[in-house]
N, C-alpha and C positions, 0 to 999 in steps of 0.2 A: 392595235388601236391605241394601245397605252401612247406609245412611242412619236403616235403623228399627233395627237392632244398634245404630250409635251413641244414638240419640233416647234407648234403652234405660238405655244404660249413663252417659247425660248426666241423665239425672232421677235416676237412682238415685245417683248421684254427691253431689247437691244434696239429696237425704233426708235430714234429721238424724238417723231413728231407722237407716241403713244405714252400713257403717262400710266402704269402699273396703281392702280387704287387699295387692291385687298386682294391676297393671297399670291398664286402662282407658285406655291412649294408642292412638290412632289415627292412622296414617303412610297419605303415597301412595309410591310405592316403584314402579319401571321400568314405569308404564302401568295399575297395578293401584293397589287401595284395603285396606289392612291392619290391623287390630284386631288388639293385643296379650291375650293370653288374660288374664281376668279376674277374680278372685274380692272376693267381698262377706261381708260378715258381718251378718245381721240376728236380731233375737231377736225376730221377729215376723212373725206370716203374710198381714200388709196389702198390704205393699209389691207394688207392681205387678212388680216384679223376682221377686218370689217363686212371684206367681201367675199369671205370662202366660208361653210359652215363647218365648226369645229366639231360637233358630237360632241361635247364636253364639256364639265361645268363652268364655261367661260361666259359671261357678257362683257358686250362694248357696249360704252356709255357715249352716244354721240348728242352735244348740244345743239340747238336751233333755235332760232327767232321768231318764227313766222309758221304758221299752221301749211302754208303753200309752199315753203323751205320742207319743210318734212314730209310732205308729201310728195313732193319734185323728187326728191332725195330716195324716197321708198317706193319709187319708180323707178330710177336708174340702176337697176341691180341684173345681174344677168341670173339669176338666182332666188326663185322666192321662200326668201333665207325669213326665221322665226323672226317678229320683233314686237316690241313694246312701247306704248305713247303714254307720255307721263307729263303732268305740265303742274 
């Protein structure tokens, strides 16, 4: 599991249209495997980070204009992936 959280957070890292915010370091630490919790910034709903659910302490931070932009948006998902409304 370690291993596809990072794969996650190592492609999404390398996206030019995704902007790294806070964290994305991964440590081994007394016999375990550790991901530092992570947030992303993308102003688009391609990105595999946006559209596949990680298990992991990732959020994508996607902006919007319009309360019917965010809801159009959290409709088009093939996945009813966790999310949050913040205004």
């Amino acid at each position: 599991h370690y291993d596809r959280v990072v794969g996650f957070i190592e492609r999404a890292k390398m996206d030019p249209d995704i902007e790294l915010v806070y964290g994305g370091e991964f440590y081994e630490n007394g016999g375990g495997f550790y991901c530092e919790p992570t947030v992303f910034l993308s102003h688009s709903d391609k990105p595999e980070i946006v559209n596949k659910e990680v298990f992991g302490p990732v959020m994508t931070i996607l902006p919007f204009d319009s309360e019917e932009e965010a809801v159009s948006r959290a409709n088009d998902s093939e996945m009813g992936l966790g999310a949050g409304l913040m205004t």
